[in-house]
C-alpha positions in Angstrom: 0.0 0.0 0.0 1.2 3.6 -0.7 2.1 5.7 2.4 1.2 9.7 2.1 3.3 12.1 3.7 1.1 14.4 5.7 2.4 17.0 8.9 0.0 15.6 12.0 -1.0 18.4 14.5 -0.7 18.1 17.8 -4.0 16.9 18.8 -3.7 17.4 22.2 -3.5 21.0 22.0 -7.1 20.8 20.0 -8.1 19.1 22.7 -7.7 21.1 25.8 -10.6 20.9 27.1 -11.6 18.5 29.9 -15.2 17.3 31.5 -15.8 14.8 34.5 -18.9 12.8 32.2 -20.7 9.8 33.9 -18.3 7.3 32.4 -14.9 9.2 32.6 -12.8 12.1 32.0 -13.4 13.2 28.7 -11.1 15.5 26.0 -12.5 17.8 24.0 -11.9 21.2 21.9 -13.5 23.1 19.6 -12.1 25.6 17.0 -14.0 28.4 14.3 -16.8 30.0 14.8 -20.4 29.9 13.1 -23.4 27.4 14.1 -22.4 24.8 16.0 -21.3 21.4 14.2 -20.5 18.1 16.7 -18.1 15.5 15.0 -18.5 12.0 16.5 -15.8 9.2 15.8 -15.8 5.4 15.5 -13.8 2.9 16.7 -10.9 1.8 16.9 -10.3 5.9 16.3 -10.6 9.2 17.6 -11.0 12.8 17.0 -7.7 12.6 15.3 -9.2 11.3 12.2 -11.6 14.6 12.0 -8.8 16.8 11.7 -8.9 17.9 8.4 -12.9 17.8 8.5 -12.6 20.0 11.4 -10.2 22.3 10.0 -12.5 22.8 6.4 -15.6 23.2 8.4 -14.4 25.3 10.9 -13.9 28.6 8.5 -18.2 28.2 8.8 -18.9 26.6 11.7 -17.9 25.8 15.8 -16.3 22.5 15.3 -17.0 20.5 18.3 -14.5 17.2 18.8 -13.8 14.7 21.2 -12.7 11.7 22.3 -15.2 9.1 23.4 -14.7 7.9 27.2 -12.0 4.6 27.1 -10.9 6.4 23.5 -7.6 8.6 22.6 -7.0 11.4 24.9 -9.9 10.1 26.9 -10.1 8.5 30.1 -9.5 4.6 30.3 -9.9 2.4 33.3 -11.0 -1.0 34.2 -14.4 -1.6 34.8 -15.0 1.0 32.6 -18.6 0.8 30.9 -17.5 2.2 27.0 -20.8 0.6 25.9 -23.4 2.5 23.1 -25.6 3.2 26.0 -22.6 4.9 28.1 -20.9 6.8 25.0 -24.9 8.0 23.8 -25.6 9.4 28.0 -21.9 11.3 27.7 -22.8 13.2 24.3 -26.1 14.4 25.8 -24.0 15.2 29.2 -21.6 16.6 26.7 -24.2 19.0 24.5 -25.9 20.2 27.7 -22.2 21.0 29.5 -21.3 23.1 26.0 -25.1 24.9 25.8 -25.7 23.3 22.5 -29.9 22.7 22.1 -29.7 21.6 18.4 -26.8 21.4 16.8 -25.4 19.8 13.6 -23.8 16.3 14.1 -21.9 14.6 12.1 -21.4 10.8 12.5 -19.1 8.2 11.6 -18.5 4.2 12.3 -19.7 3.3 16.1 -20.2 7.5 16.5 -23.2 7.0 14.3 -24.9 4.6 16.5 -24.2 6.8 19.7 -25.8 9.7 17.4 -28.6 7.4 16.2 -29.4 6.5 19.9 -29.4 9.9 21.1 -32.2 11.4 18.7 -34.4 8.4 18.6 -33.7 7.2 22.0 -32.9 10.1 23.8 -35.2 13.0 22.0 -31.5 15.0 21.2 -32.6 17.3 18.5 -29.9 18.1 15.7 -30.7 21.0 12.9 -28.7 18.6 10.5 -27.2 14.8 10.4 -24.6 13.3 9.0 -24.0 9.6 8.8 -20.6 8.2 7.5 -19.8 4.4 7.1 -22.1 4.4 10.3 -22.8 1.3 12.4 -26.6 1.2 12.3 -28.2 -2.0 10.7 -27.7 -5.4 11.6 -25.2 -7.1 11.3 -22.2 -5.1 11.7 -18.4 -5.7 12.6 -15.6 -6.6 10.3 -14.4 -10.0 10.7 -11.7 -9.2 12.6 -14.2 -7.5 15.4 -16.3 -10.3 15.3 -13.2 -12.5 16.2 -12.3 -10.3 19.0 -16.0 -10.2 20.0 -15.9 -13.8 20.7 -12.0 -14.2 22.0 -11.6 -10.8 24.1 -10.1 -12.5 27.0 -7.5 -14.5 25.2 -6.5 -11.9 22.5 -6.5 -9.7 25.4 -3.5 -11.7 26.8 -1.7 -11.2 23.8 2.5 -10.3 24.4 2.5 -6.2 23.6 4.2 -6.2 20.2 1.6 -9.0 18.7 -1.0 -6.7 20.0 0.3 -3.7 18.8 0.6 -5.5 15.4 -3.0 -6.5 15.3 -4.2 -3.4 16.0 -2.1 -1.7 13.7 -3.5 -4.3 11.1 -6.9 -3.3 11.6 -6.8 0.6 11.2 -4.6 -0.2 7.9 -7.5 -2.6 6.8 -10.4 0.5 7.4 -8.6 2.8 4.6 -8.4 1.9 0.7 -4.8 3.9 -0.1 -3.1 3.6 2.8 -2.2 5.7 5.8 -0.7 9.1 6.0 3.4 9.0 7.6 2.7 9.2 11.7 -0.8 8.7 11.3 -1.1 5.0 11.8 1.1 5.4 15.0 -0.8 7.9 16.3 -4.3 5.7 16.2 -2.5 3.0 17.2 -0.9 4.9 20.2 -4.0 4.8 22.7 -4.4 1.1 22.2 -0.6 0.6 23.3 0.9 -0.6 27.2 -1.5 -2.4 30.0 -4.5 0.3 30.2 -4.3 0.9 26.4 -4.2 -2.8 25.3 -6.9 -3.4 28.2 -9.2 -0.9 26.9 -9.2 -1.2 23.2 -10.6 -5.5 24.2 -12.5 -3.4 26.5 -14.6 -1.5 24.2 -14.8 -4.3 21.6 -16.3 -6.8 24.2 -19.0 -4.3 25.2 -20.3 -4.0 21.5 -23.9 -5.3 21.8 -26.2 -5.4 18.2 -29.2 -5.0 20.3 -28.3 -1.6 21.1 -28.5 -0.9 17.4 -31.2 -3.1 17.2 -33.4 -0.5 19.7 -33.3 2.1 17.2 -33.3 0.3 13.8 -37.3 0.4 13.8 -38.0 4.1 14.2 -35.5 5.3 11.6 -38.1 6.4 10.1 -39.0 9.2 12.8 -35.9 11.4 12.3 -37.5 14.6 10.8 -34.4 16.7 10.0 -32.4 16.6 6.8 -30.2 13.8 7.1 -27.2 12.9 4.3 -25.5 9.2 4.3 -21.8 9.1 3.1 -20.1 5.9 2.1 -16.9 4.5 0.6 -17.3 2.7 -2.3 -14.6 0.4 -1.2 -15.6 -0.2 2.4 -14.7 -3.5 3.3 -15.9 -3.0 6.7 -19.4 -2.1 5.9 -20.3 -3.0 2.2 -21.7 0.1 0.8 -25.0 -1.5 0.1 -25.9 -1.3 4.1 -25.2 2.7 3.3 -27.8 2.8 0.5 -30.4 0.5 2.8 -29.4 2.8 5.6 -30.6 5.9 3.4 -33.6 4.2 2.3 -34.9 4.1 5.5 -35.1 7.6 7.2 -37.2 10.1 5.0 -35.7 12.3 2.7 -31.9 11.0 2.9 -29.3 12.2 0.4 -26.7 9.4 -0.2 -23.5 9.6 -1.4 -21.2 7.3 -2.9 -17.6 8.2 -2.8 -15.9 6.1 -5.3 -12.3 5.2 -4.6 -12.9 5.2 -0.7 -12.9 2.6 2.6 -14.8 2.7 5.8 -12.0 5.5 7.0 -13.4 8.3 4.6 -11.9 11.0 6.4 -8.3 9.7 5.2 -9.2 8.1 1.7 -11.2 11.3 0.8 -10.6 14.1 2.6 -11.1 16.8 0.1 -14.2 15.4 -1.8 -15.6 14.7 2.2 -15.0 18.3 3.8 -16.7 19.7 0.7 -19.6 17.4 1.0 -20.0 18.1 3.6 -19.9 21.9 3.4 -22.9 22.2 1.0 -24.9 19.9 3.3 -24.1 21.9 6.8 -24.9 25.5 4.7 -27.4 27.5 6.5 
């Protein structure tokens, strides 16, 4: 695969903020100014993978990122519940802590389940989704989830180096080109030594289908304008559960992006931020 040279920021500046949730300490930031847009990540990522999102949108918008409680700069610990239902009551604990009554969201992987939950769950309005290579309909993992799904305990044994080789593995697997120089490190790098390696089997473990499974009927209820964005190439999420997604809730755009995998945000940056410019417009 062919590696990109890219200059990472430091992300820990972006995210300098910090707020005691229900289920951990969690980092956020925000940056530009303009109507308030919340950017949700999936898993096994974190707000790192918005960056150049957030940077496009922000010259329009409040940018709202962070990490998801047991994820990158967030707080990890055993015992820790990193479930759907815990990562769905921290947004709302989130968007009430920041003053945000409706604000536009956008969604991708496991971050569009939590987003899905909150507005048909929750009653969390939004003035506009989002959905990117979302987990929403059943069945979802890639195989390689699955088999952690079912062997958490023993994989989570695994020496440190095979681990950090597995994982590295995975995130390669999510993008279609290949990875940007430092970026693969720097997803990997939360997953690393005993509480990173605990918590990324941690957070697989606790990935339940019925909490999609609660939601999946009432798609049909979401009432603001709502645009699903898929890679073409996804091999995590075959691109045909986008166009089933979209099918479902009223009125959904959907849009193909050829010559893309389940990590959009990386395999099509440009074509992505613009996207998604047009749709967030006021």
């Amino acid at each position: 695969m062919k590696t990109v040279t890219a200059n990472l920021p430091d992300i820990a500046e972006t995210l300098n903020g910090r707020f005691s949730s229900s289920h951990g300490e969690v980092a956020w930031g925000r940056l530009g100014a303009g109507s308030p847009v919340v950017l949700l990540h999936g898993t096994p990522f974190s707000s790192l993978v918005w960056r150049e999102t957030a940077e496009a949108l922000s010259a329009r918008h409040t940018v709202y990122l962070w990490d998801m409680p047991g994820y990158g700069l967030s707080e990890k610990h055993g015992g820790q519940d990193v479930s759907l239902p815990a990562q769905q009551r921290v947004l709302t604990e989130l968007l009430e802590h920041w003053g945000l009554e409706a604000p536009a969201v956008v969604a991708h992987d496991i971050g569009g389940a939590v987003a899905l939950r909150a507005a048909l769950l929750g009653g969390v309005r939004y003035r506009r989704l989002a959905l990117a290579d979302v987990v929403a309909l059943q069945p979802w993992g890639s195989p390689f989830y699955r088999l952690v799904q079912e062997h958490s305990a023993v994989l989570g044994a695994l020496p440190p180096q095979m681990h950090e080789a597995a994982v590295g593995a995975y995130i390669d697997d999510g993008v279609h080109h290949g990875l940007r120089a430092g970026l693969r490190e720097a997803l990997v790098r939360p997953w690393t030594g005993a509480e990173g390696q605990a918590a990324f089997y941690r957070q697989i473990a606790q990935a339940d289908q019925r909490h999609t499974a609660e939601f999946e009927d009432r798609l049909g209820d979401l009432s603001m304008p709502v645009a699903v964005v898929w890679g073409a190439e996804d091999e995590w999420i075959p691109a045909e559960r986008g166009e089933a997604l979209a099918a479902r809730i009223p009125g959904a755009e959907f849009h193909l992006l050829p010559d893309a995998g389940h990590l959009v945000q990386e395999d099509a940056p440009g074509r992505l931020a613009a996207l998604l410019s047009a749709f967030l417009a006021d």
